[in-house]
C-alpha positions in Angstrom: 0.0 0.0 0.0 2.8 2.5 -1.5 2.7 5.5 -3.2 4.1 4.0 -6.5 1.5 1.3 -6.4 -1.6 4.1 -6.5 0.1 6.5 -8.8 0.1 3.3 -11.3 -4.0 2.6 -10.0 -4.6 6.1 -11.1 -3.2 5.5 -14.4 -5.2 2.4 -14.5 -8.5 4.5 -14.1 -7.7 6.8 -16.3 -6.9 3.7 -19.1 -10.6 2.2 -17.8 -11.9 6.0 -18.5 -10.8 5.9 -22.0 -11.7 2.6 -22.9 -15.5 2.8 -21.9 -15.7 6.8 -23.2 -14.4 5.2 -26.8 -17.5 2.7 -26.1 -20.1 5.1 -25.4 -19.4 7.8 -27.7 -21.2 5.8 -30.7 -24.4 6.4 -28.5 -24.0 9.8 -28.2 -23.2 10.5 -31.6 -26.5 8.5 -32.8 -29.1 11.2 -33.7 -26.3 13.1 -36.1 -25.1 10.1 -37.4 -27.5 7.8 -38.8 -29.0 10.2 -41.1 -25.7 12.0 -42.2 -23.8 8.3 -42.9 -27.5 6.6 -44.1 -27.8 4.0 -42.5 -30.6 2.2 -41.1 -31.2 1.4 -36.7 -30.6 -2.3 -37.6 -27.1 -1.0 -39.4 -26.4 0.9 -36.6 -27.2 -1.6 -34.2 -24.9 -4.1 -35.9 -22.0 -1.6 -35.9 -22.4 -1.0 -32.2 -22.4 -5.0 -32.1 -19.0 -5.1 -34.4 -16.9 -3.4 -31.5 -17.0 -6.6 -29.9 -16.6 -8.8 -33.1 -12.7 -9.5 -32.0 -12.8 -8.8 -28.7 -13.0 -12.6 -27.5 -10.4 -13.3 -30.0 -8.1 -10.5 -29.2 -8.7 -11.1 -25.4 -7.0 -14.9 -25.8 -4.3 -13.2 -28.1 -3.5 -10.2 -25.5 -3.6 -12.1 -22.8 -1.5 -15.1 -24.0 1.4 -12.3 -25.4 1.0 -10.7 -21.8 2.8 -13.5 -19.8 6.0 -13.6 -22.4 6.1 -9.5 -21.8 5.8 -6.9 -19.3 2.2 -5.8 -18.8 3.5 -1.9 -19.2 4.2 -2.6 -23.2 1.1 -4.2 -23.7 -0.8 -1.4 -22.1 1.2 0.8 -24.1 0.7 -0.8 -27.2 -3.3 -1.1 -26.5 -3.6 2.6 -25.5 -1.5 3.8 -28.9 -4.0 1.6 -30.9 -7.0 3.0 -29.5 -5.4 7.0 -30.5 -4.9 6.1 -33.6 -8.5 4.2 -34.7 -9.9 7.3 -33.6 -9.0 9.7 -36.2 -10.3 8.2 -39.5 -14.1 9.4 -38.6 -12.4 12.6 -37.7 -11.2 12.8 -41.3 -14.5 12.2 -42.8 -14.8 8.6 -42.4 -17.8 7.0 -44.0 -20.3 4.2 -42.5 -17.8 1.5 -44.1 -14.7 3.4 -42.0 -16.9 3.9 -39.2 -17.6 -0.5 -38.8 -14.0 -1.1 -39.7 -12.6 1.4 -36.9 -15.3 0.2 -34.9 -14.4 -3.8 -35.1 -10.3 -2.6 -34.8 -10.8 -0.4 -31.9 -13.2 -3.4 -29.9 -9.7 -5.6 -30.6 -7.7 -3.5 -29.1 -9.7 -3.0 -26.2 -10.8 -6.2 -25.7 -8.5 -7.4 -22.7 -8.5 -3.7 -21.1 -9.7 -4.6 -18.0 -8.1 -8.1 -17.4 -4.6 -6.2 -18.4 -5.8 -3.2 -15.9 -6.7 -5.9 -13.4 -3.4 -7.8 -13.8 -1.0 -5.1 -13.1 -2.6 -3.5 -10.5 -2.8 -6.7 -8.9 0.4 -6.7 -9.4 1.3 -3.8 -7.1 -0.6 -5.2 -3.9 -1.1 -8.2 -1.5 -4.2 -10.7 -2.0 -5.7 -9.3 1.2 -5.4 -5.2 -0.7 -6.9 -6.0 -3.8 -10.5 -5.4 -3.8 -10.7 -2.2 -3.4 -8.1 -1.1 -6.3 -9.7 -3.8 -8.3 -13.2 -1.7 -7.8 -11.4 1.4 -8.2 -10.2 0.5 -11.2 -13.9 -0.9 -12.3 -15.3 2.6 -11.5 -13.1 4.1 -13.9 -15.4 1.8 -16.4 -18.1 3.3 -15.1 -16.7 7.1 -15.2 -15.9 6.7 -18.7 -19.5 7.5 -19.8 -20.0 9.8 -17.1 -17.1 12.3 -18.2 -17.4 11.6 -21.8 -21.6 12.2 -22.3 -21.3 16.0 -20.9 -17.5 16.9 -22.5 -18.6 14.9 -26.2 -21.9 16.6 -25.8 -20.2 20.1 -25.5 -17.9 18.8 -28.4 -20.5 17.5 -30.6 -22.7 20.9 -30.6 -20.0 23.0 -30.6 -17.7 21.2 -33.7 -20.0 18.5 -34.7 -20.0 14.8 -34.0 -17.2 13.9 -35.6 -15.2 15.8 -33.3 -16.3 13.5 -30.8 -13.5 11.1 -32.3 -11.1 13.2 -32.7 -11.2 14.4 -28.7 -11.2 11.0 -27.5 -8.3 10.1 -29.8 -6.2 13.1 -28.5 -7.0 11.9 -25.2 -5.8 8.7 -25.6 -2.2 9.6 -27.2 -1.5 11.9 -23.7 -2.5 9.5 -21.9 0.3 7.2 -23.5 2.7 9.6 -23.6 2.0 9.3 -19.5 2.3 5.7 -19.1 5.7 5.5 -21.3 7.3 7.5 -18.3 5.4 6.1 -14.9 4.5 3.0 -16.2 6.0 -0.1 -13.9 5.1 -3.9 -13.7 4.9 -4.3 -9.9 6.5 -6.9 -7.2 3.6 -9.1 -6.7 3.3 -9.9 -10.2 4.5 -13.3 -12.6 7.4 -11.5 -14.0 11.2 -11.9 -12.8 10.0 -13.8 -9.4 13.5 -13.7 -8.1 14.2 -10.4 -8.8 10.9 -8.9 -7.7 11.6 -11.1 -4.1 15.3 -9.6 -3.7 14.0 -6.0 -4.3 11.6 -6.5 -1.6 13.6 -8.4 1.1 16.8 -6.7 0.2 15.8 -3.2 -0.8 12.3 -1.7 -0.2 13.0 1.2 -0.8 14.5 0.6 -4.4 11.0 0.9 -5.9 9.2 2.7 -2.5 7.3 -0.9 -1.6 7.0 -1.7 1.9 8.8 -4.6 3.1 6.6 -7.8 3.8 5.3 -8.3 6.9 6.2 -10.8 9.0 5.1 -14.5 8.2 3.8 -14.5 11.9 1.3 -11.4 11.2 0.5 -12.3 7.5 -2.7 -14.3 6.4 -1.3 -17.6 4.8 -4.9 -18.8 3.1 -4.1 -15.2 1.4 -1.0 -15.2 0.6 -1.0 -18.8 -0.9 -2.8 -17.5 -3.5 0.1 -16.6 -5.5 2.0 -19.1 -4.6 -0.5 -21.5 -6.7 1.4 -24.2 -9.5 -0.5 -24.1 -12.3 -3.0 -26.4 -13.5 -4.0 -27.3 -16.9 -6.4 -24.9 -19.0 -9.4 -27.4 -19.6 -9.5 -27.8 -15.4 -10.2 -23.9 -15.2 -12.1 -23.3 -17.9 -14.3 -25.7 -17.6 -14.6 -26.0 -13.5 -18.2 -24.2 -12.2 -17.2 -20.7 -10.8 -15.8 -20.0 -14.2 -19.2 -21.0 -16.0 -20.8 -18.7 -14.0 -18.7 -15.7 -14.0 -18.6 -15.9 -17.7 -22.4 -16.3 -18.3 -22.6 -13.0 -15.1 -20.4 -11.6 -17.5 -22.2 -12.0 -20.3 -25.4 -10.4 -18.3 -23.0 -7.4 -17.6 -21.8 -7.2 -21.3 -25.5 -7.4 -22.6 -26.2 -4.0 -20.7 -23.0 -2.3 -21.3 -24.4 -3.2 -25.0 -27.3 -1.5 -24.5 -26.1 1.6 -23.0 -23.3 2.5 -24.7 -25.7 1.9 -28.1 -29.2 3.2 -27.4 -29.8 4.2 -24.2 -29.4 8.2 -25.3 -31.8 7.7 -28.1 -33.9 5.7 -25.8 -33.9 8.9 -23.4 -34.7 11.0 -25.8 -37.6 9.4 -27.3 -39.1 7.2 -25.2 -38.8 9.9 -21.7 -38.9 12.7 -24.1 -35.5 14.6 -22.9 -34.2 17.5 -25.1 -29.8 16.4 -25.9 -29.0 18.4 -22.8 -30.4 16.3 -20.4 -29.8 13.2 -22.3 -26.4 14.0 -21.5 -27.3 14.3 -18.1 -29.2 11.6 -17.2 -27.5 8.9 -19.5 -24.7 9.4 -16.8 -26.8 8.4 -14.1 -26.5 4.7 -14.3 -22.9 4.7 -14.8 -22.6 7.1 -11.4 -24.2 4.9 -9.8 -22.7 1.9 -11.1 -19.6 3.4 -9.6 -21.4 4.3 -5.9 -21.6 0.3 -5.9 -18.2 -0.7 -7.2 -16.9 1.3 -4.3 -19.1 0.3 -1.5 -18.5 -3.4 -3.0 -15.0 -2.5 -3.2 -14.9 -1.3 0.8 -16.5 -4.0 1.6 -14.9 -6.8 0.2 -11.4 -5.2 1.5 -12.8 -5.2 4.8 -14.2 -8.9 4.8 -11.0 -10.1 3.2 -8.8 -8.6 5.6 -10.9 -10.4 8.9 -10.5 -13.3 6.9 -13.7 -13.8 5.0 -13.5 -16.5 1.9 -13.2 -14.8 -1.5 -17.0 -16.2 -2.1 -18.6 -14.3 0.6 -16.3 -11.0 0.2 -17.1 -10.1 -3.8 -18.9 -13.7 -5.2 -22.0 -13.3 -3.0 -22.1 -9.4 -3.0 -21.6 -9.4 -6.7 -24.8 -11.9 -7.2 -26.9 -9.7 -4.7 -26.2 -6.4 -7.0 -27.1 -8.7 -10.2 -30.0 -9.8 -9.1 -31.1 -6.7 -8.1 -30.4 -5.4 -11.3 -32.6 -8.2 -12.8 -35.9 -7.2 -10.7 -35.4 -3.7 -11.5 -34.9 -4.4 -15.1 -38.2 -6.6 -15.0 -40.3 -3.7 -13.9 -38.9 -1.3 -16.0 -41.7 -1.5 -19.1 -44.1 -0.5 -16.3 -42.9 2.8 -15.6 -43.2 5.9 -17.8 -41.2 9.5 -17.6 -38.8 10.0 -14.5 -39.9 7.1 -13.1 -38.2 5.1 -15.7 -34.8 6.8 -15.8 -35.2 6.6 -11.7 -35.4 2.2 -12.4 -33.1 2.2 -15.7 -30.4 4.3 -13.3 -30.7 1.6 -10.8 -31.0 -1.4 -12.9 -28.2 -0.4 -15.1 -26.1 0.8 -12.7 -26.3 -2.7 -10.6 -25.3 -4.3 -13.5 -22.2 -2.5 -14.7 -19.9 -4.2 -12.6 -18.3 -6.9 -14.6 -14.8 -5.8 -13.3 -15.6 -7.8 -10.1 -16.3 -11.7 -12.2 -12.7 -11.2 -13.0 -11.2 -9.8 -9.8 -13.1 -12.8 -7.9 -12.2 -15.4 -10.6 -7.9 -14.3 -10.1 -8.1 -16.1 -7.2 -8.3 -19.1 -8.7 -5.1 -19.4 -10.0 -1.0 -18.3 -9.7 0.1 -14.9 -10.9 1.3 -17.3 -14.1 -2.1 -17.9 -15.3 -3.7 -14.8 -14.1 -3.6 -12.6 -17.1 -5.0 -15.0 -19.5 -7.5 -16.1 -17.5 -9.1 -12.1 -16.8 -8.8 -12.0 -20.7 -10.0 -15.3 -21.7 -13.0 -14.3 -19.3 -13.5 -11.1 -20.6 -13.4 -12.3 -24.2 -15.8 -14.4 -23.8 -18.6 -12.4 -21.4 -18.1 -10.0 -24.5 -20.5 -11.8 -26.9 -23.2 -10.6 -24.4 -22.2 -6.6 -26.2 -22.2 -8.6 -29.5 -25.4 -9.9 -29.2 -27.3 -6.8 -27.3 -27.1 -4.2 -29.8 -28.6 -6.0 -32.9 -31.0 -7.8 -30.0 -32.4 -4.7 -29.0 -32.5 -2.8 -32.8 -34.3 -6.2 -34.0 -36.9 -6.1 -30.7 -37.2 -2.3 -31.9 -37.7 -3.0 -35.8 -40.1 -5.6 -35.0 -42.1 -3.6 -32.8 -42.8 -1.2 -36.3 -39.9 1.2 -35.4 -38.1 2.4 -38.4 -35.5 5.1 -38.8 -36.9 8.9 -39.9 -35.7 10.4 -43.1 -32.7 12.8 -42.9 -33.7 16.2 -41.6 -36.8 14.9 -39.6 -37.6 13.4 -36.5 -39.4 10.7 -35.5 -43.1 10.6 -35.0 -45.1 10.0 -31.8 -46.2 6.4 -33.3 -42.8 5.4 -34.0 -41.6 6.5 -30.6 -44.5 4.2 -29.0 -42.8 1.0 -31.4 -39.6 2.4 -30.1 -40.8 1.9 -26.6 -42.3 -1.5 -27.1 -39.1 -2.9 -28.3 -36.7 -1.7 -25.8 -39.4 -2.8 -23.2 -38.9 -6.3 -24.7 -35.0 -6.2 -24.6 -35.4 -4.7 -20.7 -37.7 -7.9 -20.1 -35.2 -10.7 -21.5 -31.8 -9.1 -20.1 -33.9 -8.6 -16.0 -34.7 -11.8 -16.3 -31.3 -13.0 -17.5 -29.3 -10.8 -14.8 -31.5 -12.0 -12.0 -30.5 -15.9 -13.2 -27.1 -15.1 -12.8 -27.2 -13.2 -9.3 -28.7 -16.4 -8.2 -26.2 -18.5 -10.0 -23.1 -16.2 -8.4 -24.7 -16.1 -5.1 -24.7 -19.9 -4.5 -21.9 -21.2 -6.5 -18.8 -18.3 -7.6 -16.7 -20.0 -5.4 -13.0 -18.7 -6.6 -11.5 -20.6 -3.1 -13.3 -23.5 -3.7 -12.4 -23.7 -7.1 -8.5 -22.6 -6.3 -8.3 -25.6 -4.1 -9.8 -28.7 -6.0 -7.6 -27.8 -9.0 -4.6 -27.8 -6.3 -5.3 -31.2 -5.1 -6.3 -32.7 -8.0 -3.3 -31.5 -10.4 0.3 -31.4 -8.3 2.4 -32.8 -10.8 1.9 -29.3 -12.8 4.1 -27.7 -9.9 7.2 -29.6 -11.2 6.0 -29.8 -14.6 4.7 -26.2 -15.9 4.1 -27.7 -19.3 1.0 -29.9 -18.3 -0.8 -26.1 -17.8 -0.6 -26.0 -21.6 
């Protein structure tokens, strides 16, 4: 708990921040693009569902080049990517650009928060990493919350494709950043040795504390990085993996929704001018990040008086799903404020997808740690494939069909608007409040962590049988 080890959270946030403000600014710059590239709402679904086209496959990729190098260069490398896809729709990029850039840019971004989760990890003890792992989720949740009212301000003021162009400047200072502070930390897979002399020998090298006595310090925590590894079908395949990837997939199936059509859903279906769209399509991810936190405080606390990893994120992490699942249920009940009111808490319960993989890292050594996030991620991700098209179909087959440039849409097409995002609200409660259930009996990470420790010890003499 060093200074060194927060400065490279914060950097970690701000990456999170960037990452999810390149994911929501395709919702904000709906209304001004569809007409102006025309295109239908079923194209412009599927282009919201192409960001996430290669993100399972890039995850695997990522992740697998991420234990061969230092996690700094493959942060590096994402953040410089994501600068540069930005500028083509700058430049006058067409809808053809636009899905290209879009499917790129999901790529790159695809293992962001396992590679977050891994280096900050990194940088702290097992019993400290709830709440940077949290801290580092709300920057997910910030990214919409600082992008809607600055892209909103950018949009009117230089139009929408400025809105690219600000997020791609954004990105290349905040590499410029990282290429200076940017450190893999002690706690991490790389250089063992060397990170265990700098700590025993010379704490002060790096400004890490030295460790604590073996007496004073939790060994069920700490022998989770010492874990051999275990072989790839045992991990993938054992039960608190199942679930955190089909919680995941609830979590990407909102994310979907939000970052796609929640500000057109705002402003037709509640009837809010763009200046409050702005507004109030921050809510959810506000108070998406009031939960990380108090989830994040929480688990810290029950970790450090010795709590399993199930009951200190697994079981909390269920609760706020499930939650998210009634809420979502009773959404197509509720008109006006009443339904940004449920959609701000529904939502916001159920943007917390950092926590499957902070919970799941458990399971295994710092070896297999950054794969596993990613391979995690990557696949929770076809829930953001699958949303966008889900909800423009639900909304085409409801009657809905896109206005003619220069006009708006009329009060009956609003109404089939409604009706089909109702529908989408209906399948993804009812989906979130399966997996809350699912996560509050059975994510068991130290369960998990344990049977694959019994079951395989040859792999700790024989690293190979992990492959």
């Amino acid at each position: 708990m060093n200074r060194r080890a927060w400065v490279i959270t914060t950097m970690l946030i701000l990456f999170q921040i960037i990452a999810f403000a390149d994911k929501a600014v395709l919702g904000l710059v709906a209304q001004q693009a569809i007409p102006e590239l025309g295109i239908s709402t079923v194209e412009f679904g599927f282009i919201g569902s192409a960001f996430f086209f290669l993100y399972a496959i890039a995850s695997v990729l990522i992740g697998l080049w991420a234990g061969r190098v230092p996690i700094k260069w493959v942060l590096l490398a994402m953040g410089l990517s994501w600068a540069v896809l930005q500028f083509p729709m700058l430049f006058g990029g067409g809808a053809a650009i636009l899905l290209v850039t879009r499917i790129l840019l999901g790529g790159a971004e695809g293992p962001a928060t396992a590679m977050s989760l891994s280096s900050a990890h990194s940088w702290f003890r097992p019993a400290d990493r709830a709440l940077p792992s949290n801290l580092i989720a709300i920057g997910s949740t910030l990214g919409p919350v600082i992008a809607a009212p600055a892209l909103a301000i950018v949009i009117v003021s230089f139009g929408w494709r400025w809105a690219f162009g600000a997020l791609g400047i954004a990105g290349a200072v905040w590499v410029v950043v990282w290429f200076f502070v940017g450190a893999d930390g002690p706690f991490g897979a790389k250089f063992p040795k060397k990170a265990e002399q700098a700590r025993n020998e010379n704490p002060a090298a790096e400004n890490i504390a030295p460790p604590e006595p073996a007496a004073q310090e939790n060994d069920r925590l700490a022998a989770f990085d010492s874990q051999h590894q275990v072989p790839w079908r045992a991990i993938l395949l054992s039960g608190s993996f199942v679930i955190a990837v089909f919680a995941g997939f609830t979590n990407f199936w909102t994310q979907g929704f939000l970052t796609t059509w929640s500000p057109k859903y705002l402003a037709g279906a509640v009837n809010l001018s763009p200046e409050l769209v702005a507004l109030f399509f921050t809510f959810p991810w506000l108070f998406g990040a009031a939960v990380l936190l108090g989830l994040g405080v929480l688990g810290r606390h029950l970790m450090r008086r010795g709590q399993s990893v199930h009951k200190a994120i697994g079981i909390p992490f269920g609760i706020s799903l499930a939650v998210a699942g009634i809420c979502f249920l009773l959404l197509p009940a509720t008109t006006g404020l009443a339904s940004v009111a449920l959609l701000t808490v529904a939502a916001g319960c159920s943007v917390i997808y950092p926590m499957a993989p902070s919970a799941m890292a458990y399971a295994v050594g710092p070896k297999q740690r950054p794969v596993l996030m990613a391979v995690l991620g990557g696949v929770a991700s076809i829930g953001a494939i699958v949303s966008p098209t889900a909800v423009a179909l639900f909304m085409d087959g409801a009657g809905y069909r896109t206005p003619a440039p220069g006009t708006k849409d009329t009060a009956e097409m609003i109404m089939n608007m409604t009706t089909g995002v109702h529908q989408s609200f209906s399948v993804a409660g009812a989906l979130l409040l399966i997996a809350g259930v699912l996560s509050v009996f059975f994510l068991n990470p130290d369960r998990t962590a344990a049977k694959l420790q019994t079951k395989y010890p040859a792999a700790a003499d024989n690293p190979s049988a992990a492959a």
